[in-house]
N, C-alpha and C positions, 0 to 999 in steps of 0.2 A: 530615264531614271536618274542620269546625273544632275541635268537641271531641277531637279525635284530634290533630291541630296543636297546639291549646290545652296539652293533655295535656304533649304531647312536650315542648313549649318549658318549662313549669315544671319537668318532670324532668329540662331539660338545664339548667336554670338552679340549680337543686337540687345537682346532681350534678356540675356547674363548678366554677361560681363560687364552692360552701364549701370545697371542698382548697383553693381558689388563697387565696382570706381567711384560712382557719386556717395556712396554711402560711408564707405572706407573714408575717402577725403574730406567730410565732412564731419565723422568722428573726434577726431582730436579737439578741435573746436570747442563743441559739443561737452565732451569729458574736461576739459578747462572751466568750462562755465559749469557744471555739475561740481566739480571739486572746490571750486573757489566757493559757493554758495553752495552748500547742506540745504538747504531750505528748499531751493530751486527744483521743485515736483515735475516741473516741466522737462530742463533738460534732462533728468533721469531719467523719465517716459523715453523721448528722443534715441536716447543712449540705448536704449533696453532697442527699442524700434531699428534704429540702424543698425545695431547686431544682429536682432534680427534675420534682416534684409541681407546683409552679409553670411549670414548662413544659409541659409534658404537658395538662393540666388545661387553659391556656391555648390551648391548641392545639383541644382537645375544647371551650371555651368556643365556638366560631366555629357549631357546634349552635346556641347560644342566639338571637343575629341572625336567623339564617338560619331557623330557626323561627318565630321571632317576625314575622319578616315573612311567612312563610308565613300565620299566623293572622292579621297583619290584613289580609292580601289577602283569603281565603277571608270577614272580617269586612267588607270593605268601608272599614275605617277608617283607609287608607295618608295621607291629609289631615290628619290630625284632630292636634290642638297635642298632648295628652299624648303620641301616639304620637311623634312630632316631636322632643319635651322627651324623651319614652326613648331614641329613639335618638343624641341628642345626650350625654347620660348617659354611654349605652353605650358608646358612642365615646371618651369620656374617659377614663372607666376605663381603655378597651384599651390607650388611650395611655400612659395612666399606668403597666401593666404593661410595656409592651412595651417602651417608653421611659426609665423608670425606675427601676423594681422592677428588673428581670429584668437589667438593663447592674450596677446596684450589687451585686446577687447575687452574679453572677460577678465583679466585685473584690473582694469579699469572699471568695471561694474562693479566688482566686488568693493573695489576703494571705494567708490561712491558712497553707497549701499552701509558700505561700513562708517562712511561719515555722516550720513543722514542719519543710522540710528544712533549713534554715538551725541549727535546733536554740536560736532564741531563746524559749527557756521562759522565765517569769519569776524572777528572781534570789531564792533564800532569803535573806532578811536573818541568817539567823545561818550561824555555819562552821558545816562540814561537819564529822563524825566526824574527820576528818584535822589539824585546825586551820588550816583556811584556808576563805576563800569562793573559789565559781566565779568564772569570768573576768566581767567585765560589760566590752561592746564600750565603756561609758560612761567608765569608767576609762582611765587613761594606760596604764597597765601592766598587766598578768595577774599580780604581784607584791604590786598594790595592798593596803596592809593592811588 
């Protein structure tokens, strides 16, 4: 039964905790190029998709503990410091996801989300076809020359 605990817990650890890393790390990115272009439907899909992944994942991460403690019951080794120093670890992490990843995620969606419908794209420094630039909220006037 322990090789079969053993087992499960590396495949859930496997099969977590890499979307929530590749996902997480490739956020930030992602919400730069979402924020700098309003426009950009793509990264905001993206954005929305790697939170997602991040939650979901997270969710399915709770496998990993709960298995692991399976294996060192059935191991005998619920005492022992590395196991102690993992589940401390572990714990961190979660914290760290749960607490701060996953809250900053979603401001970042919301800004987005907020800038897409607000329509603040970022300003072309040159006119337009028409001879004029777009409004910028920065300017005094929508005349501005």
């Amino acid at each position: 039964m322990t090789k079969l605990f053993l087992s499960l817990h590396v495949l859930a650890a496997i099969v977590a905790i890499g979307p929530v890393t590749v996902a997480a790390s490739m956020f930030p990115a992602i919400s730069r190029r979402a924020l700098g272009d309003a426009d950009d439907r793509d990264a905001r899909t993206t954005l929305q998709t790697l939170h997602r992944i991040c939650r979901v994942y997270a969710g399915v991460g709770i496998a990993v503990p709960v298995l692991g403690f399976a294996t060192a019951s059935s191991l005998g080794v619920l005492g022992d410091a590395w196991l102690i120093t993992s589940i401390l670890l572990t714990s961190a992490a979660a914290g760290v996801l749960a607490l701060l990843i996953l809250p900053a995620q979603d401001r970042a969606l919301a800004a987005t989300a907020g800038a897409a419908s607000a329509g603040t794209a970022p300003l072309d420094p040159e006119p337009s076809r028409h001879g004029h630039r777009p409004y910028s909220p920065s300017t005094s006037s929508p005349f501005h020359p």
